[in-house]
N, C-alpha and C positions, 0 to 999 in steps of 0.2 A: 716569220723570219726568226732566227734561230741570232740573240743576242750574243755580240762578241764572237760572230762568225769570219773566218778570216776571207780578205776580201782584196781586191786588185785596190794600190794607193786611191787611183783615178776614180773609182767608183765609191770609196768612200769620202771623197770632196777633199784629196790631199794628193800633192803631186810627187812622182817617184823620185823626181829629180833633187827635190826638197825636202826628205824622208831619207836621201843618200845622203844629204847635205849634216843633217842628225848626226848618223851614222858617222861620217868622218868626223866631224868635232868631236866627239867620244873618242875613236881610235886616235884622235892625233893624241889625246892626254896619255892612253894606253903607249902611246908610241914614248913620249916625254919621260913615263916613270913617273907619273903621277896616278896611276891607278895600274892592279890590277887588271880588271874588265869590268865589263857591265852589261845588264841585260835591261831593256827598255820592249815597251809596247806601249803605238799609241791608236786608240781606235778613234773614229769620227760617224757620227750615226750608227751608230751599235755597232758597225762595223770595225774588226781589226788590219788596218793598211799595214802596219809593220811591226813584227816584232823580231827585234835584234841582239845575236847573243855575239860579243866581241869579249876577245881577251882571256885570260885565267881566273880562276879560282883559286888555284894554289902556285903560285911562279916556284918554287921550290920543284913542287912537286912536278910543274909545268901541267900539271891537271885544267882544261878548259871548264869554263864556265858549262851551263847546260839550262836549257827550257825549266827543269824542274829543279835548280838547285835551291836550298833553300837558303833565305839570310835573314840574318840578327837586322828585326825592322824598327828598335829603339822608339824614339817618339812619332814614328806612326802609325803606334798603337792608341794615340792622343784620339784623333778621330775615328777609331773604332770604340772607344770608350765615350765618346758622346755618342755615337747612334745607340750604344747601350741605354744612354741617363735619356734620349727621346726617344727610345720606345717605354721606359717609363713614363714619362709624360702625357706619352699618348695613353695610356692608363690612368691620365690623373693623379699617378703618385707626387706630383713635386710641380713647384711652377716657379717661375726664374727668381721671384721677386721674396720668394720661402727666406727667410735667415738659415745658416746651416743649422743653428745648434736644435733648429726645427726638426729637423731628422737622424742626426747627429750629437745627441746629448753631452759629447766629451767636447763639442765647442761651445758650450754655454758659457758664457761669463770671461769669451777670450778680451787680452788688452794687449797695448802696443808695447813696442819694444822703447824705452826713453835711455837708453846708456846705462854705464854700468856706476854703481856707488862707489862710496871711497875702500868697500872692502873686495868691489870685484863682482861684485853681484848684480844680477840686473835691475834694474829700474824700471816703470812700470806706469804705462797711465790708461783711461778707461777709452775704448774705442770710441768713436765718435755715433757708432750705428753697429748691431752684427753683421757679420759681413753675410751677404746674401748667398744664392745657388748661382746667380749671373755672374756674380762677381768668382766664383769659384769655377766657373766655365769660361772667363775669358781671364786667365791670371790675373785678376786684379783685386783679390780677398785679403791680402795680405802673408802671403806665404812664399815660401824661396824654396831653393834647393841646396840650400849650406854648404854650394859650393866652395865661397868664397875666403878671405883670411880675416871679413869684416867680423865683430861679435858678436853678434847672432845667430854666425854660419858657425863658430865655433859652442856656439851654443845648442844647434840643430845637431852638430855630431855628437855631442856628448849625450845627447839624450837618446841616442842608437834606436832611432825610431823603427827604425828595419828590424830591430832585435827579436819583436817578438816571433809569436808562429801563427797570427791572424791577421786580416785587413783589421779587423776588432780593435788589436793590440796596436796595431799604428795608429787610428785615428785615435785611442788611446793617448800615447806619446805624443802625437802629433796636439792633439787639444787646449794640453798645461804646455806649452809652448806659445811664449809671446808672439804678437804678431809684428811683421816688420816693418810695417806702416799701416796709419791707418786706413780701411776698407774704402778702396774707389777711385782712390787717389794716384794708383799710378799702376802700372802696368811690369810685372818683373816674374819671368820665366820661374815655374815650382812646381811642386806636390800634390799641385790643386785635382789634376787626373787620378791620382792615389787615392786620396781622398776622396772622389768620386766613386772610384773602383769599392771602397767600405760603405759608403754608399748605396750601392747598389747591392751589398751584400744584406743590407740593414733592409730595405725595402725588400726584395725577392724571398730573402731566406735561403738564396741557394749560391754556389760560388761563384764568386768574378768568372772562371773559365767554364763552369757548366753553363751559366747564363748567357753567354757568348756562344759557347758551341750551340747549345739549344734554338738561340732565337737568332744568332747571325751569320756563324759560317754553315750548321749546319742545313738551314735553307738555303743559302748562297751556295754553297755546294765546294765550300771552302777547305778540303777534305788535306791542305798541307799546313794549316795555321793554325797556332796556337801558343801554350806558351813553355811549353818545353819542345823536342823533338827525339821523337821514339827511338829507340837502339836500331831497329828495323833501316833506320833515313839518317844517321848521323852520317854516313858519307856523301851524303847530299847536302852537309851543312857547310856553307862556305868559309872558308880561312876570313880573317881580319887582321886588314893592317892599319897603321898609320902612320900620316907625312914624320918625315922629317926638317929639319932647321935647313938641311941642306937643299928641299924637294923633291925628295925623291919618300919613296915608302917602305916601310920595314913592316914583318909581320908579329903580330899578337900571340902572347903565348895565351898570358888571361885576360881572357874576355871583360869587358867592364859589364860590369852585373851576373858575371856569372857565366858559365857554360853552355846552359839552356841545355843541360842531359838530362835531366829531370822536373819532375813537376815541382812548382815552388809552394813554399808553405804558407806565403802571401803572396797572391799575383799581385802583378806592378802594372796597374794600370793606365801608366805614362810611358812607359817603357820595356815593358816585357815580353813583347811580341814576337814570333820567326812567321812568316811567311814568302810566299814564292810569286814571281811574277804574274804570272792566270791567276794565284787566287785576289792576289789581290788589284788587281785589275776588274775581277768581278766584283768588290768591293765597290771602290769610283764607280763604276757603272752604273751600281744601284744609285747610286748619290746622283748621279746626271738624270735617272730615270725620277728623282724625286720619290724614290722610296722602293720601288720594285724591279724583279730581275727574272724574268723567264715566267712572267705570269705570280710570282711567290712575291708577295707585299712584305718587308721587313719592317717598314716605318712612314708614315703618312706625309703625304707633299707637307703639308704643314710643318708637322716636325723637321722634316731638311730643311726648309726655308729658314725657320726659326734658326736652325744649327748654323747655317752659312748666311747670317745676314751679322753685317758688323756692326758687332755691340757697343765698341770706341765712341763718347767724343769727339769732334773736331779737335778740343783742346788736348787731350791727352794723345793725337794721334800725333803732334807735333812737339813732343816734348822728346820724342830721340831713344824712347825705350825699342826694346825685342831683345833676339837673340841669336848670333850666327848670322845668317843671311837672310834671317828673319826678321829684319827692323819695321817696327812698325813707325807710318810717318806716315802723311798725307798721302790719300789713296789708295793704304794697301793697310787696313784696320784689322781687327780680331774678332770671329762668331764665334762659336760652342767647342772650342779644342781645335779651334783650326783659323787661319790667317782668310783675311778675305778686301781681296780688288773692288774698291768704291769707284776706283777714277784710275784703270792703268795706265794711262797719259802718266798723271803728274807723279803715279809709284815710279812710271820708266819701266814698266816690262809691256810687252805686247802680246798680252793675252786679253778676253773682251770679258765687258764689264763683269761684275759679279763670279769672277772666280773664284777657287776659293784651294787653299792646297794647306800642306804640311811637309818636315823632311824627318830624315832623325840622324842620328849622331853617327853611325856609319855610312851616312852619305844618302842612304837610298832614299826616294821624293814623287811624287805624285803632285795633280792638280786637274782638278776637275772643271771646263768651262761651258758653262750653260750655253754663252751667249751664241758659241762656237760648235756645240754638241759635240764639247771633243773631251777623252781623258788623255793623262798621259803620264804611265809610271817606271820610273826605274829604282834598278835597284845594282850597288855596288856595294864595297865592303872598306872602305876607307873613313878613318876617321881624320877629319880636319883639320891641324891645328898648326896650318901656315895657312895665311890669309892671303895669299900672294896668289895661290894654286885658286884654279877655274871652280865657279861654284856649277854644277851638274845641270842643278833645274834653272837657276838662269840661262845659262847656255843654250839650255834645248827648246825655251820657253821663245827665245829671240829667235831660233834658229827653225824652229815649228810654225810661226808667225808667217816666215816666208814659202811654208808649204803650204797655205791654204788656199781652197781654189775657188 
């Protein structure tokens, strides 16, 4: 049998009628002016029951979306950047419990962040432990994304970790940078996938995107993903918009992170990704297979499991951290770059145990569930920033529940 072959709903153990049900929850938001369009596929038993392209790409342009458009897939590049750090593993280069500055020498002798002095300067005290490779795989090392207007986030800008022209040179910057709690302690959305991506450049010898193309799309057969997209495909690269205050959507001139017209001189291994609905559907898939796809092994049952089993505390899964629509809270904990269902009961979503998913900043979302043999990823182009408007993967999570048969 021919993986991810398309297949009648009924025969892949999901009903048509529940599969059309998807489908209109999507077009009613299309209808709303809350979204451009979107393209979704969800398979069950290797099987593809539906894939569905509604809506625009460009509403200006009134250009449709398409099977092969590409999009800006932000942080669900997260979990393609752990199957990179466990197929290291599965080499023995690294194991959860390693300190970073073990492979990492620009974190040696990191400390916490304790406020600033009477001259403005920070203040500084000795971490309690280094912070580990686990802790750097489930955000909980002590690093941010200096989003914020706190000072430490104005101290993360200042130090234009991005400046350089290597992963090298960030974990560089990123090193003599205090940390913003101490290691373990708490769970707060960051860099830690960046730092992975140097990482993995320190161990291989070779670059975040050669390593990826070599050992993951190019056996996945991942042939539109990466981290720029070629002059040849830029009209297959979809517009971005985001909400407005009002609800409705406005479109993007610049891109946040960039254009993706070219190859970057640090890839962003948190966020730097484009890919297209099939390829990355063949992604999940392998992750459902527990490591292989069409006979081609990427990474060993083991290392998935390890990847999607949640690393959380009970106690820290209840102290109200995450991110977006990602809160983590009893039942729905953190594994290796990706969220993961202990108890979907008491998370409130109805997908079966041990799932395990991610989204990214323009919307588009995946989720992979064992328990169910089922994936299911879409992808749109809106970024979020009314809380009021439908979140995507809940919607279709609740809304896929009542297709199964």
């Amino acid at each position: 049998m021919t993986v991810l072959a398309d297949a009648k709903p009924e025969d892949a153990g999901l009903s048509s009628s529940g599969l059309d049900a998807v489908d209109a929850g999507l077009q009613a938001l299309i209808d709303k002016g809350e979204l451009a369009g979107a393209v979704t596929l969800v398979a069950r038993h290797g099987k593809v029951a539906r894939r569905s392209i509604l809506g625009l790409d460009n509403r200006g342009k009134y250009t449709p979306l398409k099977r092969d458009t590409i999009f800006r897939i932000y942080s669900m590049t997260k979990p393609v950047t752990a199957v990179a750090m466990m197929i290291l593993w599965d080499r023995g280069l690294w194991q959860p419990d390693d300190p970073i500055e073990k492979h990492l020498p620009q974190f040696k002798g990191v400390r916490v962040f304790d406020g600033l002095d009477a001259d403005g300067k920070p203040k500084t005290v000795p971490a309690d432990h280094p912070p580990t490779l686990r802790e750097l795989l489930t955000h909980t090392a002590g690093l941010t994304y200096g989003w914020g207007d706190a000072d430490i986030d104005k101290i993360y800008r200042a130090a234009h970790i991005w400046g350089g022209d290597s992963l090298a040179d960030f974990a560089e910057r990123v090193g003599k940078l205090p940390l913003v709690y101490q290691p373990g302690t708490k769970w707060l959305y960051s860099i830690s996938m960046d730092v992975q991506g140097a990482l993995i450049e320190k161990l291989t010898g070779e670059s975040l995107p050669d390593f990826m193309q070599n050992y993951i799309f190019g056996p996945l057969g991942m042939s539109e993903t990466g981290f720029y997209v070629p002059s040849a495909k830029l009209d297959r690269l979809a517009a971005l918009y985001r909400t407005t205050s009002e609800g409705g959507i406005v479109q993007l001139d610049k891109p946040p992170m960039g254009n993706h017209f070219e190859p970057p001189k640090a890839a962003n291994g948190g966020g730097g990704l484009v890919s297209t609905l099939d390829d990355y559907a063949r992604f999940a898939q392998m992750l459902l297979n527990k490591g292989d796809l069409d006979g081609v092994r990427v990474v060993s049952p083991e290392a998935v499991a390890l990847m999607s089993t949640n690393q959380l505390s009970d106690e820290m899964m209840r102290k109200g951290f995450g991110i977006g629509a990602q809160m983590i809270r009893p039942g729905f904990g953190h594994g290796f770059n990706c969220a993961v269902f202990t108890d979907p009961a008491a998370a409130g979503i109805p997908v079966g145990k041990g799932s395990f998913q991610w989204d990214g900043a323009a919307g588009t979302w995946f989720w992979v569930d064992p328990a169910n043999d089922l994936i299911f990823v879409g992808m749109i182009q809106r970024f979020q920033l009314n809380p009021s408007m439908a979140n995507c993967q809940q919607l279709t999570q609740k809304l896929i529940a009542g297709a199964l048969l």
